[in-house]
Structures are given as C-alpha cells and as structure tokens.
SELUMTI-30836 format. One record per residue (C-alpha): z negated, y, x. Coordinates in steps of 0.02 Angstrom, whole numbers. Layout:
+--------+--------+--------+
!     pz !     py !     px !
+--------+--------+--------+
!      Z !      Y !      X !
...
+--------+--------+--------+
***
This chain:
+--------+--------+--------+
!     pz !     py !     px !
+--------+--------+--------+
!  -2972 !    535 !    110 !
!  -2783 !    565 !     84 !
!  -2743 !    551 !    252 !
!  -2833 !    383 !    276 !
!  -2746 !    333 !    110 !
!  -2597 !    345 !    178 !
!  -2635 !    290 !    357 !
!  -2689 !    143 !    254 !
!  -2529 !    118 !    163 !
!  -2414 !    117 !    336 !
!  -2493 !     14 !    385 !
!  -2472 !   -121 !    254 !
!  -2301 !    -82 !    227 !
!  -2265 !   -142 !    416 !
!  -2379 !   -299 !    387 !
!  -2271 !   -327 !    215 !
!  -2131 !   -487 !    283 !
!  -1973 !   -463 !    266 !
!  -1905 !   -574 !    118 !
!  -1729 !   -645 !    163 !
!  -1600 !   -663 !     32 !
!  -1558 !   -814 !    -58 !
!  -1377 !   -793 !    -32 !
!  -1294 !   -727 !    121 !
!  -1110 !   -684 !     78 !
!   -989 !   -648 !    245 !
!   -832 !   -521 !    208 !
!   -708 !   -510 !    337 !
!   -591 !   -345 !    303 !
!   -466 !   -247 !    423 !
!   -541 !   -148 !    577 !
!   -508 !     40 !    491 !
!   -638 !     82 !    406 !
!   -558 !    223 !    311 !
!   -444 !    139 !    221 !
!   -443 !     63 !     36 !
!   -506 !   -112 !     94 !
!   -676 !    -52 !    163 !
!   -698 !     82 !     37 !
!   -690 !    -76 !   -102 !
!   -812 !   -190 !     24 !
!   -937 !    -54 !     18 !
!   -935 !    -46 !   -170 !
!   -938 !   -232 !   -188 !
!  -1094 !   -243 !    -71 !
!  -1188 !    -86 !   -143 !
!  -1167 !   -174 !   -312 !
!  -1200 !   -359 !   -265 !
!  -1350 !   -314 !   -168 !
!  -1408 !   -222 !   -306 !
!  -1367 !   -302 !   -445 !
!  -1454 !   -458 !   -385 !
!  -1614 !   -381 !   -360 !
!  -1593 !   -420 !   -167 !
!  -1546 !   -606 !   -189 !
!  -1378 !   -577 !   -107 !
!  -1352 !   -532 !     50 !
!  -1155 !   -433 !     90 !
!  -1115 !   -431 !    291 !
!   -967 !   -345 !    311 !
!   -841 !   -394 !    472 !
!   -700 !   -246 !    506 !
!   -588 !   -306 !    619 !
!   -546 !   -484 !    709 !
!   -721 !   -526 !    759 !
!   -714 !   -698 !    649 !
!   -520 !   -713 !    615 !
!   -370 !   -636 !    695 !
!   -234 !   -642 !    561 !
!   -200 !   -716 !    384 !
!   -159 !   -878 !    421 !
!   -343 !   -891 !    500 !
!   -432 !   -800 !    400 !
!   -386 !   -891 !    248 !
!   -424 !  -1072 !    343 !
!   -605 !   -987 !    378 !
!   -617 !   -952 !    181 !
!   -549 !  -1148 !    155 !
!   -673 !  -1211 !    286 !
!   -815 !  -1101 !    217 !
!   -859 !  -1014 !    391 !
!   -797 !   -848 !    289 !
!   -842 !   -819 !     79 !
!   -729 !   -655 !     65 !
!   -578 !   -611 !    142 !
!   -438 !   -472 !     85 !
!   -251 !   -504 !    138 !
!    -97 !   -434 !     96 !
!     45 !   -510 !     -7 !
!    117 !   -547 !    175 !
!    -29 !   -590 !    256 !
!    -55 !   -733 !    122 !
!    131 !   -803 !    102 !
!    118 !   -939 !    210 !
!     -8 !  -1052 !    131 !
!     40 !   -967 !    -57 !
!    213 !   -902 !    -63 !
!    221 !   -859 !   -226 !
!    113 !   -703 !   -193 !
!    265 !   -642 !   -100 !
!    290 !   -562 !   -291 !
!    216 !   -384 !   -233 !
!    369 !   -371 !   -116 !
!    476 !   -368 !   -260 !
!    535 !   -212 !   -308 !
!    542 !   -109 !   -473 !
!    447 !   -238 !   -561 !
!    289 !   -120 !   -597 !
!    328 !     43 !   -677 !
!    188 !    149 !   -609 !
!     -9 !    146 !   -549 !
!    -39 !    116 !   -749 !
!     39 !     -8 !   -769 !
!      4 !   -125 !   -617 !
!   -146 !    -75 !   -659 !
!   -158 !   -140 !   -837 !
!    -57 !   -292 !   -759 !
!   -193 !   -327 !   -622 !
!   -327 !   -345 !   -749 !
!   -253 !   -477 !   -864 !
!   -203 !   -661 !   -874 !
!    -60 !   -649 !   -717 !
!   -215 !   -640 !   -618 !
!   -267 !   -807 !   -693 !
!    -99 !   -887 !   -658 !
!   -112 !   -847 !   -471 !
!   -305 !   -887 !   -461 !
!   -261 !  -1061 !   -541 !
!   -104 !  -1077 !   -440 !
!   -202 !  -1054 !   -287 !
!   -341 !  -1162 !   -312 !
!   -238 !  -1297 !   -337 !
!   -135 !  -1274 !   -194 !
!   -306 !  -1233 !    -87 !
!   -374 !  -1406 !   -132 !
!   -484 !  -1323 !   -233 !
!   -553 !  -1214 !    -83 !
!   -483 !  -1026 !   -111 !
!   -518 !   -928 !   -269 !
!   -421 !   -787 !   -285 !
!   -563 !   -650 !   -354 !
!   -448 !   -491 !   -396 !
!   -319 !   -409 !   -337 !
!   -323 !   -217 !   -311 !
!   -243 !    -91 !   -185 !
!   -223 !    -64 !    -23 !
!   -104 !    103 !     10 !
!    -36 !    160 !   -142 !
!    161 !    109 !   -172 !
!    287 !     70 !     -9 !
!    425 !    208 !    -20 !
!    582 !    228 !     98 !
!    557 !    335 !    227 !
!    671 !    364 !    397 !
!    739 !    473 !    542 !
!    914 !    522 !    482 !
!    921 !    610 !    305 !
!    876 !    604 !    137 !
!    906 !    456 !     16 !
!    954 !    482 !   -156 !
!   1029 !    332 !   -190 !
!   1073 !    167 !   -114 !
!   1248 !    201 !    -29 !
!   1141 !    346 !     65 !
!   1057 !    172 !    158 !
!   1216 !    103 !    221 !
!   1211 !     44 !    392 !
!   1022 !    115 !    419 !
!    908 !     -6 !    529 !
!    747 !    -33 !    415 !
!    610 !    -96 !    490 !
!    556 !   -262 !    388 !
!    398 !   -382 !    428 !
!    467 !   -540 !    512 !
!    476 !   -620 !    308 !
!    640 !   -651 !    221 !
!    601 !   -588 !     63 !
!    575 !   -394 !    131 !
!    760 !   -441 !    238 !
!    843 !   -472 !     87 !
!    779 !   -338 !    -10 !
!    834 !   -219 !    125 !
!   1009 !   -306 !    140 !
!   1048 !   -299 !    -49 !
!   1026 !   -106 !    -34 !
!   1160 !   -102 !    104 !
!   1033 !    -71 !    255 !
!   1023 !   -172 !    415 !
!    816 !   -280 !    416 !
!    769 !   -267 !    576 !
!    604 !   -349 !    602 !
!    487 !   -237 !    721 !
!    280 !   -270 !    757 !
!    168 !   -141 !    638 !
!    109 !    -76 !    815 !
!    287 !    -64 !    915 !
!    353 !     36 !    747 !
!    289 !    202 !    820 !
!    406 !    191 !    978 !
!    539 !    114 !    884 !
!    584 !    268 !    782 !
!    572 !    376 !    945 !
!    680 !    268 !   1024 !
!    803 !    229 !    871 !
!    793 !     53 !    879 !
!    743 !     62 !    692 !
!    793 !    224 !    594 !
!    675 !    191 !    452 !
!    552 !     91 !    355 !
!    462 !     51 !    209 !
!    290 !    111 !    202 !
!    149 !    209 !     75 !
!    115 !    391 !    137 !
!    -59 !    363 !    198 !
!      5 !    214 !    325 !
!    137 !    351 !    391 !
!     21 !    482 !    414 !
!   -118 !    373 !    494 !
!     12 !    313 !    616 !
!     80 !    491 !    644 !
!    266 !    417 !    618 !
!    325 !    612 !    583 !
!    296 !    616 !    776 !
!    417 !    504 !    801 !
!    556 !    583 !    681 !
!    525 !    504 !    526 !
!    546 !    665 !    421 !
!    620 !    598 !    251 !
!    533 !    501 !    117 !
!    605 !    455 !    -48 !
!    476 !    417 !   -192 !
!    554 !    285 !   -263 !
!    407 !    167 !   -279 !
!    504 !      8 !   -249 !
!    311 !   -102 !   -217 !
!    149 !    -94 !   -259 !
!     40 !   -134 !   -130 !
!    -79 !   -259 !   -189 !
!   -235 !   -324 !   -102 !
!   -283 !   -490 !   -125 !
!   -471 !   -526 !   -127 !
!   -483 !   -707 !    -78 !
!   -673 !   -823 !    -80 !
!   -741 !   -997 !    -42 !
!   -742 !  -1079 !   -190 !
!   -884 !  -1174 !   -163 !
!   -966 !  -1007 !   -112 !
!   -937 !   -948 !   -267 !
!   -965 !  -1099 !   -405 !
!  -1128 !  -1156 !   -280 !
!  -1234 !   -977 !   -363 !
!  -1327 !   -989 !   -512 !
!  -1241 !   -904 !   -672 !
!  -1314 !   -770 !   -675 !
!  -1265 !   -700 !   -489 !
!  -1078 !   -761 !   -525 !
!  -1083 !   -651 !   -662 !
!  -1140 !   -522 !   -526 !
!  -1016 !   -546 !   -398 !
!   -875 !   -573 !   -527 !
!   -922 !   -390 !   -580 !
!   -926 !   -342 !   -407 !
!   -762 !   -378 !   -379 !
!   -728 !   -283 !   -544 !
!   -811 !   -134 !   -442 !
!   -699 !   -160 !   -315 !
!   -548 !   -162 !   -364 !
!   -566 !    -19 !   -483 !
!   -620 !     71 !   -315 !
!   -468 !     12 !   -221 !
!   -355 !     94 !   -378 !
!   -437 !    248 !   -343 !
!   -438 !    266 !   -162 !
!   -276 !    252 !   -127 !
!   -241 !    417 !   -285 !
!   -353 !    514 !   -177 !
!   -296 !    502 !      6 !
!   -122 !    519 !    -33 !
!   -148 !    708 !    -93 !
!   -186 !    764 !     85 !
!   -108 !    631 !    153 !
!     65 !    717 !     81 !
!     25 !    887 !     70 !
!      3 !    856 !    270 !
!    172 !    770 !    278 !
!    269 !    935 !    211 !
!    164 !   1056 !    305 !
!    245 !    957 !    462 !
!    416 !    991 !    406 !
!    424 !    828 !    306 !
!    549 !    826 !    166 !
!    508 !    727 !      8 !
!    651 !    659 !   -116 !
!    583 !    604 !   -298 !
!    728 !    501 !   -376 !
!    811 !    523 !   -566 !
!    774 !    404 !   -683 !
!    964 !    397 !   -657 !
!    960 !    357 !   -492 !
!    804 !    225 !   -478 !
!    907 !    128 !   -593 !
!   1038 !    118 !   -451 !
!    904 !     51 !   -328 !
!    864 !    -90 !   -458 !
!   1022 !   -121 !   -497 !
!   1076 !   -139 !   -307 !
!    906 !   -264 !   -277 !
!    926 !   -354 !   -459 !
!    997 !   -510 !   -321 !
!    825 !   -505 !   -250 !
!    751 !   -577 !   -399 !
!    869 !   -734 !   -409 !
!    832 !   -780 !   -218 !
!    635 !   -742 !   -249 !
!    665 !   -900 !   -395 !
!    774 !  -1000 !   -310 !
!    702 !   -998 !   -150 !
!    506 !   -972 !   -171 !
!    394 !  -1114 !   -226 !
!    311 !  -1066 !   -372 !
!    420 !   -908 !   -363 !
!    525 !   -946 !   -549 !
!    350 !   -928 !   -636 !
!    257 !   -812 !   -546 !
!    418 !   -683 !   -556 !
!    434 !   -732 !   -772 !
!    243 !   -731 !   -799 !
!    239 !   -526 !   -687 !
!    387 !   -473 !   -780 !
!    297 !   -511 !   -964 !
!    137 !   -433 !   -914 !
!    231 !   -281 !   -852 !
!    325 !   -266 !  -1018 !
!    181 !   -293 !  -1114 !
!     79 !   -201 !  -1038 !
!    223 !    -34 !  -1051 !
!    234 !    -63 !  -1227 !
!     28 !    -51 !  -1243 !
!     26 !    107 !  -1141 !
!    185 !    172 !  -1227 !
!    125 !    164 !  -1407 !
!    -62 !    227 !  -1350 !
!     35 !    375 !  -1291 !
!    126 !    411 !  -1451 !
!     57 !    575 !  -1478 !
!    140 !    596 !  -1635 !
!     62 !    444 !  -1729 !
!   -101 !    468 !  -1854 !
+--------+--------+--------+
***
C-alpha cells in the first residue's frame, strides 16, 4: 500500500504544470562570481523569490552576455531590455557624473560610517538626481560594496606619507578625477587597461596603483612586484545598484515593498563580503613577502591635506558635483557624531 502511495504521488507531482512567475526580473552583474556583486545578487534573488511566494522570477547574467560595459548596460536598464544592473562609480560617470563622489578621497571615515552614510537621505539625493537626469528611466536602488576601500599599493617602497609618492607612475582609470587625485599627491596618473595592469608593473611602465586587497590578490599583482601597500583608505568602493524604473513602479505594492527589501538584503551582504575576504585575502599578501604600512592619524592628515585641491575641481568641474560633494560631507559628519556619542562608554 505504501509503495503504491507513493508510486501514486510521483506520479502526480510530474503531471503538476509548472506555474510561471508573474514577474520575471533580469540582473546583469560582472563575470566573477566570487566577488561582492554576485554574493549580493544571490541574496537579492533568494529573498525576492521567496518573499513573493514565487511571483518573481531573479535571472542572473555574470558577465557580458547582454551588455559589455557601463555605458551599455545602463542604456539596456533605460531601454528596459535589463531591470538590474550594478556599476561602479566609474562605470556610471558618463551618463551621471556626480557619482564620481566615491573617487574622492578621505571623505568617509571608516566601513561604519559609509555605512551609516549609505543608508540615509544622500542615497535619496542621488536616486532623485538620477531619475531626473535618466528621463525618469534609472532608479538608483542602493548602493553597497564592491572590494572593501582602494589603498596605495606599488613596486618601489613603502609610503608613509605623500612626499614618499613623488615622481611614482600610478596607474589611474582613463577619468580625470582619479588623475588629479594622483597629481595633487605628487605622483605621475598614468592611465593603464584593468587587464594590461598585470604586465605593466613587471615591466615598470606603472610602479603602482590604487586598488582594495582582494582585487590585488585575485589578480596576483605581488607576482608582478607590487610588494607595498599602505592602508590609508583614501575610497570607498561603492556599488551602485541601478533598475528600470518602470520595472520597478509597474509591480503591485506589495512586491515593491519586496524587492525594495531585497535590495536592503543586498547591500547589507555586499558590506559584509568584502570584511570577510579581505582576512585571507591579506594574511596571503604577507605570507608572500608583502609589506603592509597602516598610517598615523598624523600622517593621513597629510594625505588629505595634499588632496584637499581635489575637492574644489570635483565642484567646479563636475555637474551636479557642488551638491553631491556638500550633501556626502554632512552625512559623513553626522553620521561620526551619531556613532561617536553611541560609543561614549562613559555616559549613563
């Protein structure tokens, strides 16, 4: 009897249709799937497909399969051929400068911060910014991480401070913001393809870059001589989480309210991915004879000091760029003095 039961029951649960979902929701993310960006993806589909009982559907694109670079990829979102898309601050400039703002440095004092920042109203600026700009086409979702903080690292020795830079060839994306960032510190920008950088620290043509820990291990730049890395934290490295508007506004309430919190999901797994690779990612970098510099609180004051003429050509020269750069630099202050007093052990 219990075997016919059950003989039974197989074979109604192949004759069961499939139901399709209501929604079908197409995320296009970079092609390596170990970084930060398809660790948040995953989250964001587990939970959407969840969440809505089934009535969304996540598919999940790594690599150039539907778009080749920002630019594209963000005319796809416009166009509504893509619904989610992740860029970087760079990847992004061209149609919305303003987001050029992660490139500047020392703005955001540490992970708790940006943090803090990342989940308040300078969010809503940029999301507002850029639907306006988008025609109403591109909502900006959240923004989270994608490889911890950019650091200087390079070939030659250690740097302490920002005369140690003199005359060093940095590698810079072809952008002029990250050029004149490295200028003000006294190095030489010299733009260099993300996959020519390996053989141009072998070679010397560059001497040294900017780059998070888990980027210069992936790309095994210590094979190349790039054996010094100073902590200074000069970026964060936000990720962008872009949608079709209409994508978005076109669900019912109730399943914005789920992807909304998907994105929440998200980005609170792109915060921690990046805390957790790093670990291994550095412990690796010293076991290879890798030398790590953290500055003085004394001496990261130099390095903003030297950049402060950054900020002035970021406002001057940036659409958008005068509000963006006052509207990060009140979050960030408010958002030190919140964590600052919640810290103050010593009050009752």
């Amino acid at each position: 009897m219990i075997k016919k039961l059950m003989t039974t029951l197989a074979a109604t649960a192949i004759a069961l249709p499939a139901f399709a979902a209501d929604y079908n929701l197409r995320a296009v993310v970079g092609s390596n799937v170990n970084d930060e960006d398809y660790d948040g993806i995953v989250v964001f589909k587990d939970f959407v497909e969840a969440a809505s009982n089934g009535a969304i559907e996540v598919e999940i694109f790594a690599g150039t399969s539907l778009c080749a670079n920002g630019a594209e990829c963000l005319q796809g979102i416009a166009d509504g051929s893509l619904d989610v898309y992740i860029s970087t601050s760079g990847g992004a400039a061209g149609i919305f400068p303003y987001v050029q703002i992660f490139d500047l440095p020392y703005l955001l004092r540490d992970d708790r911060v940006a943090e803090e920042v990342l989940r308040g109203e300078f969010v809503n600026l940029l999301r507002q910014k850029a639907l306006e700009d988008s025609g109403g086409t591109i909502r900006l979702m959240t923004i989270g991480n994608t490889g911890g903080w950019r650091n200087f690292a390079n070939t030659q020795r250690v740097v302490q401070t920002p005369d140690d830079l003199a005359g060093m060839k940095i590698r810079t994306v072809v952008a002029d913001l990250p050029q004149e960032l490295v200028r003000a510190l006294g190095a030489s920008p010299t733009p260099i393809p993300w996959p020519e950088l390996f053989t141009s620290l072998q070679t010397g043509v560059v001497e040294g870059s900017k780059n998070g820990i888990t980027d210069i291990m992936g790309m095994k730049f210590p094979d190349a001589g790039l054996q010094y890395v100073t902590l200074d934290g000069h970026a964060y490295m936000g990720a962008l989480w872009w949608m079709n508007n209409e994508s978005y506004m076109g669900l019912p309430e109730g399943l914005r309210r789920v992807v909304a919190d998907g994105f929440y999901a998200l980005q609170q797994a792109t915060f921690a991915s990046p805390k957790r690779k790093s670990i291994q990612a550095y412990q690796d970098f010293v076991a290879g004879g890798g030398s790590l510099y953290v500055p003085t609180p004394e001496e990261k004051q130099m390095f903003r000091d030297a950049a402060a003429p950054v900020y002035d050509w970021f406002k001057a020269n940036v659409d958008g760029g005068e509000e963006v750069f006052d509207a990060m630099v009140a979050a960030a202050a408010a958002a030190e003095a919140e964590i600052d007093a919640l810290n103050d052990l010593s009050a009752n």
